[in-house]
N, CA, C and O atoms as CSV, one atom per row, in Angstrom:
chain,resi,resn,atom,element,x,y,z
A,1,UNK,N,N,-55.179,1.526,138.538
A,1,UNK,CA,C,-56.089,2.612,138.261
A,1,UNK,C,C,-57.281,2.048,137.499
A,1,UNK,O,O,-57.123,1.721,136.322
A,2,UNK,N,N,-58.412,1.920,138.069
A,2,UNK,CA,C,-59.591,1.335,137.720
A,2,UNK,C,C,-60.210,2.295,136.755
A,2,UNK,O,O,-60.253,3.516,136.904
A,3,UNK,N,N,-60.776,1.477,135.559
A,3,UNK,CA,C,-61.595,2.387,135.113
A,3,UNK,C,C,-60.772,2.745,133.333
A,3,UNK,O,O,-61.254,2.989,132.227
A,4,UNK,N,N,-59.471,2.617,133.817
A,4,UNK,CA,C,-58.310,2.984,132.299
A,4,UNK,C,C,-58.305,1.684,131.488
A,4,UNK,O,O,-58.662,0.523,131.686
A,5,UNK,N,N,-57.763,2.358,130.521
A,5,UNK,CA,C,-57.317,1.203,129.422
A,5,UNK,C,C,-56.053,1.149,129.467
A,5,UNK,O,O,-55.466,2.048,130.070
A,6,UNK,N,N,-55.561,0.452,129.059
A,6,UNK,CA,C,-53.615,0.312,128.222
A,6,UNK,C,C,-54.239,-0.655,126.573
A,6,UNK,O,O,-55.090,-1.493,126.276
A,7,UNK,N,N,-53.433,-0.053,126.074
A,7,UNK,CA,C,-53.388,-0.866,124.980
A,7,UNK,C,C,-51.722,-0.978,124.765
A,7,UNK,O,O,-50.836,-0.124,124.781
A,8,UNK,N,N,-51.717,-2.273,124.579
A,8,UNK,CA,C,-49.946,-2.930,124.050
A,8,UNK,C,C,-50.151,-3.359,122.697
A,8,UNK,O,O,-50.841,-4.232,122.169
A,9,UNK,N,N,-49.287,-2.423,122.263
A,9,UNK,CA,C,-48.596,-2.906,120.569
A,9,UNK,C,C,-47.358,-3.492,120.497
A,9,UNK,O,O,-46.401,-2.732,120.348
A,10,UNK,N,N,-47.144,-4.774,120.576
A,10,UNK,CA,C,-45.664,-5.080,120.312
A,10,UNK,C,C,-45.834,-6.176,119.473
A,10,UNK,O,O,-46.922,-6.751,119.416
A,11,UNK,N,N,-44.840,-6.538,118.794
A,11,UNK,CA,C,-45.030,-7.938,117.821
A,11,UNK,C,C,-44.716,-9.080,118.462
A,11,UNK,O,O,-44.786,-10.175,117.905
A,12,UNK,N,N,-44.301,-8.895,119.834
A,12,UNK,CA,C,-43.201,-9.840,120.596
A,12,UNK,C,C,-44.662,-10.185,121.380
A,12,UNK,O,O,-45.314,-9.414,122.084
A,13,UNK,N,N,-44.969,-11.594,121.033
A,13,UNK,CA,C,-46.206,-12.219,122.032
A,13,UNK,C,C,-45.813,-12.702,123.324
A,13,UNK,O,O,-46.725,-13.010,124.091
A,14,UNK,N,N,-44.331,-12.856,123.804
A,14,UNK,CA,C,-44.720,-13.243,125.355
A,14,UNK,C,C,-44.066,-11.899,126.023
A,14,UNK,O,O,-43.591,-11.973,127.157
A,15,UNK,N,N,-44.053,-10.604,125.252
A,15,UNK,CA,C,-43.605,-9.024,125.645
A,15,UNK,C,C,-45.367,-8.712,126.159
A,15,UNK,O,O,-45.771,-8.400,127.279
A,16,UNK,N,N,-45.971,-8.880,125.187
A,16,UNK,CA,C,-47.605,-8.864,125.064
A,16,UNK,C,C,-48.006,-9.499,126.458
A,16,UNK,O,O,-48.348,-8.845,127.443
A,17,UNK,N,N,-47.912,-10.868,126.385
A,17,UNK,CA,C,-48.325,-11.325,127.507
A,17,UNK,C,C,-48.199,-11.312,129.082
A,17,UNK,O,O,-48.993,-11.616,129.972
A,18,UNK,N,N,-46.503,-10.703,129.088
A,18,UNK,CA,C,-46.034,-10.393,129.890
A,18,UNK,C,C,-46.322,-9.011,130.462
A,18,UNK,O,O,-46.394,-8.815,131.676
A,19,UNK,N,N,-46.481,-8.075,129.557
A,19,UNK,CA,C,-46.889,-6.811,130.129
A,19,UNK,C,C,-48.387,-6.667,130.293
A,19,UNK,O,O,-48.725,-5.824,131.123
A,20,UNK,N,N,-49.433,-7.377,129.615
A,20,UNK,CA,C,-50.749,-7.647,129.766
A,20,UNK,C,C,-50.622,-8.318,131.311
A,20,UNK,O,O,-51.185,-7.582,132.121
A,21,UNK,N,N,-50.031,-9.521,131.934
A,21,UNK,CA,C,-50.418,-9.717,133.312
A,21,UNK,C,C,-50.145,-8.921,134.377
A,21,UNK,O,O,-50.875,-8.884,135.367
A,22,UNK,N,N,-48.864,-8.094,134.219
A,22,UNK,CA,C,-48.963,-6.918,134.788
A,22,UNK,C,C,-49.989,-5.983,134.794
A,22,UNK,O,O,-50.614,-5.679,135.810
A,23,UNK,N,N,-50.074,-5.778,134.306
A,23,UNK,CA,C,-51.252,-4.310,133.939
A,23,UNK,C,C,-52.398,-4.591,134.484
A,23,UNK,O,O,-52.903,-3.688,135.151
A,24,UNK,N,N,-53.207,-6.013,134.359
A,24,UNK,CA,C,-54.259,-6.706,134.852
A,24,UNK,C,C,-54.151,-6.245,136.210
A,24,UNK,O,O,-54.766,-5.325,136.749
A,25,UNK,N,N,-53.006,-7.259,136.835
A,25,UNK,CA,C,-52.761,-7.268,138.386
A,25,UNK,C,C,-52.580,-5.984,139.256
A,25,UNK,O,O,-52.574,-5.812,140.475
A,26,UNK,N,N,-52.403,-4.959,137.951
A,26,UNK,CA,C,-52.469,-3.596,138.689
A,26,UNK,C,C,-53.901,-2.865,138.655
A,26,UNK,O,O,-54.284,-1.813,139.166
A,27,UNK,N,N,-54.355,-3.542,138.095
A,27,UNK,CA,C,-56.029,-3.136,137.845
A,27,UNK,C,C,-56.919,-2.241,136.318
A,27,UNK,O,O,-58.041,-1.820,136.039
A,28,UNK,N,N,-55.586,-2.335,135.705
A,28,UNK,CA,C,-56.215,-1.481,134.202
A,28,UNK,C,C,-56.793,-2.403,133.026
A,28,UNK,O,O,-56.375,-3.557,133.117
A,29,UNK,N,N,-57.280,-2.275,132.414
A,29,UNK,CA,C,-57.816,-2.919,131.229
A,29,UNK,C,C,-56.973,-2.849,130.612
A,29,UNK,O,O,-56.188,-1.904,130.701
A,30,UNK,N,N,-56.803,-4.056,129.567
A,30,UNK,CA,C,-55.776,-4.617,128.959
A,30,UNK,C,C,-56.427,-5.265,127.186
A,30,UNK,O,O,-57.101,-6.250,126.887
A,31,UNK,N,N,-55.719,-3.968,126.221
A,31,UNK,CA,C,-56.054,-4.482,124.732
A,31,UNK,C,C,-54.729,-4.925,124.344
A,31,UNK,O,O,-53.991,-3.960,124.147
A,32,UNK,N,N,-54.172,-6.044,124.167
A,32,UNK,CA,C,-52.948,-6.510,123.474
A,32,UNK,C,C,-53.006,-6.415,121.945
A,32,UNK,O,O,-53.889,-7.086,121.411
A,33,UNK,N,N,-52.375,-5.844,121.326
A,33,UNK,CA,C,-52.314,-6.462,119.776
A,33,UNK,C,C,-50.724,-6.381,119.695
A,33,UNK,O,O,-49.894,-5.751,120.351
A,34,UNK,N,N,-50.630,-7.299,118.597
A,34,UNK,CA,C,-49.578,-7.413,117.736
A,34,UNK,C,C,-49.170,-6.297,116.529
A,34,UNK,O,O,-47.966,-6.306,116.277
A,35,UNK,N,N,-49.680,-5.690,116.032
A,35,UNK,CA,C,-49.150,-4.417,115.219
A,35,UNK,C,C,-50.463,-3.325,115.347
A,35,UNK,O,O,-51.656,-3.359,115.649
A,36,UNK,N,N,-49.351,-2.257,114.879
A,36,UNK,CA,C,-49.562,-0.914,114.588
A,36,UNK,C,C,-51.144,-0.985,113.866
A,36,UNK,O,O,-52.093,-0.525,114.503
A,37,UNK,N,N,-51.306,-1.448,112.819
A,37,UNK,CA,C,-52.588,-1.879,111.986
A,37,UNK,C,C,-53.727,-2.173,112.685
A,37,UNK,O,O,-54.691,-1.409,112.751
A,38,UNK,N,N,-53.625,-3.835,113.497
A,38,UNK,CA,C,-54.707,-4.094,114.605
A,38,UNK,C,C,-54.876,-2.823,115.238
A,38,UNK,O,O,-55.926,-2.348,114.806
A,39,UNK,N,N,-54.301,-1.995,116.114
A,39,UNK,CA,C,-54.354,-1.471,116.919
A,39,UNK,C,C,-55.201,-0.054,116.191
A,39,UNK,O,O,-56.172,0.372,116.818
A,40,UNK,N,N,-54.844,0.579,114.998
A,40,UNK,CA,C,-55.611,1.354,114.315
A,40,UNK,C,C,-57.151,1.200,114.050
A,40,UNK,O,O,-58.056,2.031,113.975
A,41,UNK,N,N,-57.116,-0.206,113.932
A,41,UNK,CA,C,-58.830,-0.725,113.421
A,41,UNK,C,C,-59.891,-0.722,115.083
A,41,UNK,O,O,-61.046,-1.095,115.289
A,42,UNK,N,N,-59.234,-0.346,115.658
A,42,UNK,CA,C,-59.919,-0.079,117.350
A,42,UNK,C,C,-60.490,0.372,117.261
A,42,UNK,O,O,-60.591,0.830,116.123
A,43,UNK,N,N,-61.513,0.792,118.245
A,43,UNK,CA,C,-62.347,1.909,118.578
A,43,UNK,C,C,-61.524,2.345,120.021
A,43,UNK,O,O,-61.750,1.509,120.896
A,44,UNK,N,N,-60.940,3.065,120.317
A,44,UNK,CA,C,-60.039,3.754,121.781
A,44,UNK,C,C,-61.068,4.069,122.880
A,44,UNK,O,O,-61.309,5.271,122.767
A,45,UNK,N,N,-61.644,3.654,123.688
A,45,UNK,CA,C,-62.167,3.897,124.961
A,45,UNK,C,C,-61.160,4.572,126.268
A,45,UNK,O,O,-60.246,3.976,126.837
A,46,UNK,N,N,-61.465,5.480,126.439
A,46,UNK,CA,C,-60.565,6.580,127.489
A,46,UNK,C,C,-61.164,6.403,128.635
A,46,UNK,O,O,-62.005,5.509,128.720
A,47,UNK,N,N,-60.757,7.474,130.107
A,47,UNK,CA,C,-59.142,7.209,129.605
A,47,UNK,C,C,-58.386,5.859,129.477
A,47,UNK,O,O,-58.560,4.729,129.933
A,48,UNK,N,N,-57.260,6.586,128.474
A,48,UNK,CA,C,-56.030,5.267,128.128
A,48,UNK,C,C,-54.824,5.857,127.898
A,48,UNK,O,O,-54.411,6.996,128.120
A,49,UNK,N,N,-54.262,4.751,127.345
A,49,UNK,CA,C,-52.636,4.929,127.426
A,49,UNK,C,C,-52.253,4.045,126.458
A,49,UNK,O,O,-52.950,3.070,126.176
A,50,UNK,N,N,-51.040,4.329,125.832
A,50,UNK,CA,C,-50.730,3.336,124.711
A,50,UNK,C,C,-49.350,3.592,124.798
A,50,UNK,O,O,-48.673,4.620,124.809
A,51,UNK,N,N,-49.067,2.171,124.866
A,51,UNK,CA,C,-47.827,1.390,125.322
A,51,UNK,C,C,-47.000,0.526,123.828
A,51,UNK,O,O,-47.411,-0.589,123.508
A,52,UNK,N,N,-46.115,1.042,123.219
A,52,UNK,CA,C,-45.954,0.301,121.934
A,52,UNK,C,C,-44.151,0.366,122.352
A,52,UNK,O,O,-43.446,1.029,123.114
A,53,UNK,N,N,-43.933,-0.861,121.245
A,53,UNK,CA,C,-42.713,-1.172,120.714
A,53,UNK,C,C,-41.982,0.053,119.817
A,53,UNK,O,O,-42.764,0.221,118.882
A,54,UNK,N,N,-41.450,0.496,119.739
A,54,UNK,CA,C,-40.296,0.957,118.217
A,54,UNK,C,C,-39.924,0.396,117.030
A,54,UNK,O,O,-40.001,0.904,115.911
A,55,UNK,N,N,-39.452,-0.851,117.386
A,55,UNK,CA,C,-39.282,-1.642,116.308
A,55,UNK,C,C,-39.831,-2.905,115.946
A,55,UNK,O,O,-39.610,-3.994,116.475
A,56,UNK,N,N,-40.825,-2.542,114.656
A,56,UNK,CA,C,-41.907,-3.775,114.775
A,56,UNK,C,C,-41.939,-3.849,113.358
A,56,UNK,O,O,-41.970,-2.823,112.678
A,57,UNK,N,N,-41.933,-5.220,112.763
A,57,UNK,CA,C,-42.352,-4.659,111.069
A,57,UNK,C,C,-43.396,-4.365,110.641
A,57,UNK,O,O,-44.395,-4.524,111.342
A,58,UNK,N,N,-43.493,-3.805,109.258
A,58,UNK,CA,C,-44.533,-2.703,109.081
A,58,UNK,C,C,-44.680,-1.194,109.617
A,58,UNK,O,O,-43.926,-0.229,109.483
A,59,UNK,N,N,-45.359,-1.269,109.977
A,59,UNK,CA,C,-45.644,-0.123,110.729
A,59,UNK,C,C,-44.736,0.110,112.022
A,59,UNK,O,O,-44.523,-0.871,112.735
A,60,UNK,N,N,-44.256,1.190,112.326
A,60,UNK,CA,C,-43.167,1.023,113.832
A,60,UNK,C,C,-43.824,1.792,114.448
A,60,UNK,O,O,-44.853,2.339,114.052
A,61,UNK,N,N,-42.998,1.989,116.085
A,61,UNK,CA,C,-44.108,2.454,116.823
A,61,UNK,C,C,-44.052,3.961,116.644
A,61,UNK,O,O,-44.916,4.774,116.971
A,62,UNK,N,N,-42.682,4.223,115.971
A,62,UNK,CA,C,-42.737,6.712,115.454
A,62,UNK,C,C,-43.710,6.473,114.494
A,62,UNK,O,O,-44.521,7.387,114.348
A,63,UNK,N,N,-43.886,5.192,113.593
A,63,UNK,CA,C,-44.729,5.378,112.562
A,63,UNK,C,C,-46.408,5.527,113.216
A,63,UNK,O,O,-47.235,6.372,112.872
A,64,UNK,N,N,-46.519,4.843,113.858
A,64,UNK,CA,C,-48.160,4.554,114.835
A,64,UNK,C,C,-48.341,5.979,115.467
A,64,UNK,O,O,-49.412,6.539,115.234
A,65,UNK,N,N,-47.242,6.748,116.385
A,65,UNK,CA,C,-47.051,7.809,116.846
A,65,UNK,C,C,-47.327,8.864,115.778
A,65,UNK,O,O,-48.285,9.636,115.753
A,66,UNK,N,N,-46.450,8.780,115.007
A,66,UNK,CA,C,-47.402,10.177,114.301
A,66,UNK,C,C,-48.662,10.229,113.338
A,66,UNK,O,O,-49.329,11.144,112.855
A,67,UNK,N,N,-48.696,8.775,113.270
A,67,UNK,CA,C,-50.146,8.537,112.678
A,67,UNK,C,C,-51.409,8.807,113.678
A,67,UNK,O,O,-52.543,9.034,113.257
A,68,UNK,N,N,-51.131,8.764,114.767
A,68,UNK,CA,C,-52.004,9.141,116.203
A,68,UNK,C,C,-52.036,10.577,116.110
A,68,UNK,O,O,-53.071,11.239,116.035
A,69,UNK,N,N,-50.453,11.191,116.120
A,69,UNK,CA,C,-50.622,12.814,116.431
A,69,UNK,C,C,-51.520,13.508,115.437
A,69,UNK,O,O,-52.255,14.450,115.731
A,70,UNK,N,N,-51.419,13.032,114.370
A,70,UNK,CA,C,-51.866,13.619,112.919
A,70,UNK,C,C,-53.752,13.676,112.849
A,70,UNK,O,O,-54.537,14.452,112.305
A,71,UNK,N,N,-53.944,12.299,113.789
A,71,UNK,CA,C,-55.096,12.106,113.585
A,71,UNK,C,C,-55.807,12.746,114.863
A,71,UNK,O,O,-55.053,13.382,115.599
A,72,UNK,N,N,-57.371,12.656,115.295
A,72,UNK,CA,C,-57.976,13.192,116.526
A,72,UNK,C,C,-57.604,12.415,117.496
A,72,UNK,O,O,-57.702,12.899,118.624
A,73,UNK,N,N,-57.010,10.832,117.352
A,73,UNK,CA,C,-56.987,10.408,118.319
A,73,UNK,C,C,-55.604,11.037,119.537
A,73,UNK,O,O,-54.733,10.274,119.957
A,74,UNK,N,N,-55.650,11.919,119.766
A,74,UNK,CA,C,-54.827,12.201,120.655
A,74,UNK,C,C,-54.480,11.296,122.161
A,74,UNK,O,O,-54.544,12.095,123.095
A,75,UNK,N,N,-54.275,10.452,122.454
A,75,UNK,CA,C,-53.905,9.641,123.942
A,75,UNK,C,C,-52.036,9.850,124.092
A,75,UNK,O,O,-51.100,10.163,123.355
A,76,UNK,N,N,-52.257,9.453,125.527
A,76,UNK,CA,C,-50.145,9.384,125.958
A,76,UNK,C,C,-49.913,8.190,125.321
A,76,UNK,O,O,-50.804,7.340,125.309
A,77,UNK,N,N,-48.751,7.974,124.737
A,77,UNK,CA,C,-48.163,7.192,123.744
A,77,UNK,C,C,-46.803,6.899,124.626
A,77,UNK,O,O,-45.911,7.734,124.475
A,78,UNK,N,N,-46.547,5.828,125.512
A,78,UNK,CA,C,-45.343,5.152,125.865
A,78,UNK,C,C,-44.642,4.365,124.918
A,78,UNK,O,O,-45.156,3.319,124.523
A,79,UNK,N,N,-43.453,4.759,124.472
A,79,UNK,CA,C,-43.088,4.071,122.935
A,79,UNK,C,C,-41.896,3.498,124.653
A,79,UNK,O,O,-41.688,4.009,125.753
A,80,UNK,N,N,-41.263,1.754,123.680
A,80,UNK,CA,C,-40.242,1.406,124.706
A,80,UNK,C,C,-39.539,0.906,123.658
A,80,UNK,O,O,-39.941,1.013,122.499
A,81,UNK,N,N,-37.978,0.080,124.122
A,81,UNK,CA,C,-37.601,-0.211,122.583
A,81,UNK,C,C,-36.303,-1.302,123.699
A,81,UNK,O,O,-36.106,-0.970,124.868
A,82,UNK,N,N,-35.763,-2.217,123.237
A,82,UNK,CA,C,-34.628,-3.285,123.706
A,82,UNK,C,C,-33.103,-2.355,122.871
A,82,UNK,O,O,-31.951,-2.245,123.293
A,83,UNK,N,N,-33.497,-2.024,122.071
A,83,UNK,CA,C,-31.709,-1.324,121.505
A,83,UNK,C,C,-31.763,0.336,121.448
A,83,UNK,O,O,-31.226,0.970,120.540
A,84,UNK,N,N,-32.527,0.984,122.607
A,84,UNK,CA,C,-32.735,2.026,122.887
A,84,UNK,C,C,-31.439,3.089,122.710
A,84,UNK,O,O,-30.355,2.515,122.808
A,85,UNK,N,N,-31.387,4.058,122.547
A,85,UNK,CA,C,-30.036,5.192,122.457
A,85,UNK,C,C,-30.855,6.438,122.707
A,85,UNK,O,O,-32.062,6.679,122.734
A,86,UNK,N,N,-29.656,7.199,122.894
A,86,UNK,CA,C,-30.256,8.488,123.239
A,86,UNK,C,C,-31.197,9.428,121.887
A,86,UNK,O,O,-32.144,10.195,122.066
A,87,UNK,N,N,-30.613,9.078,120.700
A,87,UNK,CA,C,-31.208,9.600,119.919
A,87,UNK,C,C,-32.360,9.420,118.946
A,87,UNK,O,O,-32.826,10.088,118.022
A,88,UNK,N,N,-32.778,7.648,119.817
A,88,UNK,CA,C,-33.499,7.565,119.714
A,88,UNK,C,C,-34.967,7.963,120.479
A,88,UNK,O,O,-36.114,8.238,120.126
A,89,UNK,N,N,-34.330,7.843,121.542
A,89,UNK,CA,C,-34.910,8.769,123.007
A,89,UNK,C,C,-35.256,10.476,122.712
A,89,UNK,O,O,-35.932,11.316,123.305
A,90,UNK,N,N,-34.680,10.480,121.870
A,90,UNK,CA,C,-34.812,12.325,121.474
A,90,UNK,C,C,-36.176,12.110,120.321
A,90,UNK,O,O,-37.341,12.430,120.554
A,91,UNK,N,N,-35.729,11.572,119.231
A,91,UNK,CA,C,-36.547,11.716,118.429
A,91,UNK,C,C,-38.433,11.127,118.950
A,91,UNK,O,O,-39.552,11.380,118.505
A,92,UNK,N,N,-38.003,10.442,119.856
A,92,UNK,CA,C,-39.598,9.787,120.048
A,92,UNK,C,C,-39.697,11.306,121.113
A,92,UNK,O,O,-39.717,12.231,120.301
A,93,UNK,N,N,-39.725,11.561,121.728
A,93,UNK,CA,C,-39.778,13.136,122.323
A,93,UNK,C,C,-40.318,14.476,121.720
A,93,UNK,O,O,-41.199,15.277,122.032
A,94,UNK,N,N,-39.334,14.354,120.652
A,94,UNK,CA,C,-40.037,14.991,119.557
A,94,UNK,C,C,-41.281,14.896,118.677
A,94,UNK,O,O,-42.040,15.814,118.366
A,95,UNK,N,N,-41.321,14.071,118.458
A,95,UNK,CA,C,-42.322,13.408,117.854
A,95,UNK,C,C,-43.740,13.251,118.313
A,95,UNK,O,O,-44.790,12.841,117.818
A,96,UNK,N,N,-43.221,13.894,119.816
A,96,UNK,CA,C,-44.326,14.038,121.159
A,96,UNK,C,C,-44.990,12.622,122.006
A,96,UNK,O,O,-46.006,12.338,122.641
A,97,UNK,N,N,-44.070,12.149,121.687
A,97,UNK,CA,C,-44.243,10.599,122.850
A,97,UNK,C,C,-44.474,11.092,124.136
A,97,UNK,O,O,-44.393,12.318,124.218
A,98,UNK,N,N,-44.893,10.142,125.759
A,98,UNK,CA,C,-45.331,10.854,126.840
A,98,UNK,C,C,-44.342,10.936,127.105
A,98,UNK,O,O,-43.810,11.981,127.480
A,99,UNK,N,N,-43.561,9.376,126.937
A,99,UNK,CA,C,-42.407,9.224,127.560
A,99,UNK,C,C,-41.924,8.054,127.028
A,99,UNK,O,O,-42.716,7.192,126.649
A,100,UNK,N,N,-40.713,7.896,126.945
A,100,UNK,CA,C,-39.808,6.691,126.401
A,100,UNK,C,C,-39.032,6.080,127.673
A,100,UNK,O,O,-38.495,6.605,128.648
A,101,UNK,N,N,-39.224,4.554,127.189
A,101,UNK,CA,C,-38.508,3.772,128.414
A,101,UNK,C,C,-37.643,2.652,127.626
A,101,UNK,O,O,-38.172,2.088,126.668
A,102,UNK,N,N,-36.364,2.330,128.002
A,102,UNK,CA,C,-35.877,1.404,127.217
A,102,UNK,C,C,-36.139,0.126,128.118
A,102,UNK,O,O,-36.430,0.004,129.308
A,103,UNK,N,N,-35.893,-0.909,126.943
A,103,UNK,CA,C,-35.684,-2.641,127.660
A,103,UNK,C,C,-35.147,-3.453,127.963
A,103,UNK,O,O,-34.474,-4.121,127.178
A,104,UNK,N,N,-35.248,-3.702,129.240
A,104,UNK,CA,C,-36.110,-3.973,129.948
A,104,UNK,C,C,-36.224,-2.649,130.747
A,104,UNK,O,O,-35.527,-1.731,131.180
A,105,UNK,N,N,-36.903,-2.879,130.717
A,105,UNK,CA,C,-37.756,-1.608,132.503
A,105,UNK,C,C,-38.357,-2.212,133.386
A,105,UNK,O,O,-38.834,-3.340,133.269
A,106,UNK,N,N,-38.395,-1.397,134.518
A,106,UNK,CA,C,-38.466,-2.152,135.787
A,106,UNK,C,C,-40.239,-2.300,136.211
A,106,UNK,O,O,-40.656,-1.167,136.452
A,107,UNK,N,N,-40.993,-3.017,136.313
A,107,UNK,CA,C,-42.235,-3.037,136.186
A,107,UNK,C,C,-43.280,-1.520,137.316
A,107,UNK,O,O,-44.267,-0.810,137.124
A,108,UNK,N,N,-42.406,-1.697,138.271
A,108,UNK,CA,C,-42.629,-0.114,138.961
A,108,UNK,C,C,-42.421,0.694,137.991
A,108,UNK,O,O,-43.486,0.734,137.375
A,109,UNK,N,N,-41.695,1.343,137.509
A,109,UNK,CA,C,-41.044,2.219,136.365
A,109,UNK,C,C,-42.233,2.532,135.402
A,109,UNK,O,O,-42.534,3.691,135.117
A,110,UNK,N,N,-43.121,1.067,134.750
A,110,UNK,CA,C,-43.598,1.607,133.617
A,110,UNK,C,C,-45.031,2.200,134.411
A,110,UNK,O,O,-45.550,3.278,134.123
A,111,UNK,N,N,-45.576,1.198,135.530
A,111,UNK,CA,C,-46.784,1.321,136.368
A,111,UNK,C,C,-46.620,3.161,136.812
A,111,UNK,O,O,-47.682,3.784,136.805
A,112,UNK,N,N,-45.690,3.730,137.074
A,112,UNK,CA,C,-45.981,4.910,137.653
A,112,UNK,C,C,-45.848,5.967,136.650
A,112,UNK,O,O,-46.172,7.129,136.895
A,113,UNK,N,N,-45.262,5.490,135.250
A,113,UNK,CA,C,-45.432,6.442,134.056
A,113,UNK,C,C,-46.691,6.079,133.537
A,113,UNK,O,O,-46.997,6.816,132.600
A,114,UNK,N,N,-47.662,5.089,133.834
A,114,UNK,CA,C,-48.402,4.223,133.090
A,114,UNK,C,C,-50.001,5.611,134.048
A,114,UNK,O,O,-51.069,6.115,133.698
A,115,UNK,N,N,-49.115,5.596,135.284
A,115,UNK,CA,C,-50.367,6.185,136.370
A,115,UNK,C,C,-50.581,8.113,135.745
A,115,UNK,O,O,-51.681,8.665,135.701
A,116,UNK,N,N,-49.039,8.902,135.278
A,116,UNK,CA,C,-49.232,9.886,134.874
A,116,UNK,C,C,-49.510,10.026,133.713
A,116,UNK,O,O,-49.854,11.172,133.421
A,117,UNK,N,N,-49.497,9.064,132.647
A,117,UNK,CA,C,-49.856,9.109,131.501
A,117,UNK,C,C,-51.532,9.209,131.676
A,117,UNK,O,O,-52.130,10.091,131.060
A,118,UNK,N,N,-52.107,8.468,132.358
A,118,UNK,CA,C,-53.316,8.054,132.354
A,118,UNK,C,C,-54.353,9.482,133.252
A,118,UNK,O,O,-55.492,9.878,133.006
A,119,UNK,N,N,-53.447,9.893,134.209
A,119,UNK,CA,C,-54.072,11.398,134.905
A,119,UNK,C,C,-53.676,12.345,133.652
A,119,UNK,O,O,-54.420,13.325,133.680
A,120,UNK,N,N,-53.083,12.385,132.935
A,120,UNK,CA,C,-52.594,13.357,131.460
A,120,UNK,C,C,-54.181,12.895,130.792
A,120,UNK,O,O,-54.996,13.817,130.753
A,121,UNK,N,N,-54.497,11.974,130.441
A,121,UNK,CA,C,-55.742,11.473,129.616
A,121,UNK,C,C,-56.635,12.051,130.465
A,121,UNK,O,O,-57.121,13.033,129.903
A,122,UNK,N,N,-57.075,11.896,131.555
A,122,UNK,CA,C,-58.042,12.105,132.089
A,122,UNK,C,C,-58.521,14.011,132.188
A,122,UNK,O,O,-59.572,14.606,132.428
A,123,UNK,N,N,-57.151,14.424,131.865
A,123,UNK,CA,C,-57.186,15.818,132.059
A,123,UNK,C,C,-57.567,16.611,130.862
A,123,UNK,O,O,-58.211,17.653,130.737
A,124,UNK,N,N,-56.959,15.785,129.986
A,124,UNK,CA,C,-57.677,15.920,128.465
A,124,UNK,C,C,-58.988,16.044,128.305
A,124,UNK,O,O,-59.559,17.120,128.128
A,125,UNK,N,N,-59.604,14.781,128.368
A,125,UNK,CA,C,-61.141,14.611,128.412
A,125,UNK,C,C,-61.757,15.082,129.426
A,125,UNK,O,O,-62.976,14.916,129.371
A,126,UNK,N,N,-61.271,15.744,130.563
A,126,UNK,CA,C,-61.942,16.817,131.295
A,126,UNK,C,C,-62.482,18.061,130.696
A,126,UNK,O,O,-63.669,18.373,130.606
A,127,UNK,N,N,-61.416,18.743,130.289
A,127,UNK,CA,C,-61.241,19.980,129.433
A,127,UNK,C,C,-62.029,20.403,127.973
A,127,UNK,O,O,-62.057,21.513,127.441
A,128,UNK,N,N,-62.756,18.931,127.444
A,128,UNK,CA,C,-63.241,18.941,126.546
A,128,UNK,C,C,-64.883,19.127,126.829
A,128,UNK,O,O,-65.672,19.167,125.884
């Protein structure tokens, strides 16, 4: 989807790198950072999508999540996580994530949540 952003928050640099060459090869723009913090000091260019870890030190990714909800920056927030559970799956839900995927996921999998997250953004900034 030409034209979008992704931004990846994970602390894990070849998670980063690995989901950055994907994303490329699918055609979206690609901001990698390593924490919650970098990723705050942005300026967000839409539409986008934001793709983060759960468990990261410092800042985690419910922590980044409701620091997003709280603030104007409203975008879809894909939180993913390697020791995923259901209740953790609930609470990022709550918390109003787009959608939660545990790890690994299948690179189709994140690309076609990655495609409705990004028509969700676009529908946003229509409306405005």
């Amino acid at each position: 989807m030409s034209g979008a952003t992704v931004f990846i928050v994970d602390d894990d640099l070849s998670v980063r790198r690995s989901l950055a060459r994907l994303l490329v090869s699918a055609g979206y723009d690609v901001v990698p950072c390593a924490t919650a913090e970098e990723f705050l000091a942005l300026d967000v260019v839409r539409p986008a999508c934001l793709v983060t870890d759960v468990r990261m030190p410092g800042m985690t990714g419910l922590d980044l999540l409701e620091a997003l909800k709280s603030s104007s920056r409203d975008l879809p927030i894909i939180l993913s996580s390697g020791d995923a559970d259901a209740a953790l799956a609930a609470q990022a839900a709550a918390r109003g994530a787009f959608r939660f995927l545990a790890k690994p996921f299948e690179p189709d999998e994140l690309l076609a949540t990655l495609e409705q997250a990004i028509e969700r953004d676009r529908a946003l900034i229509r409306r405005r």
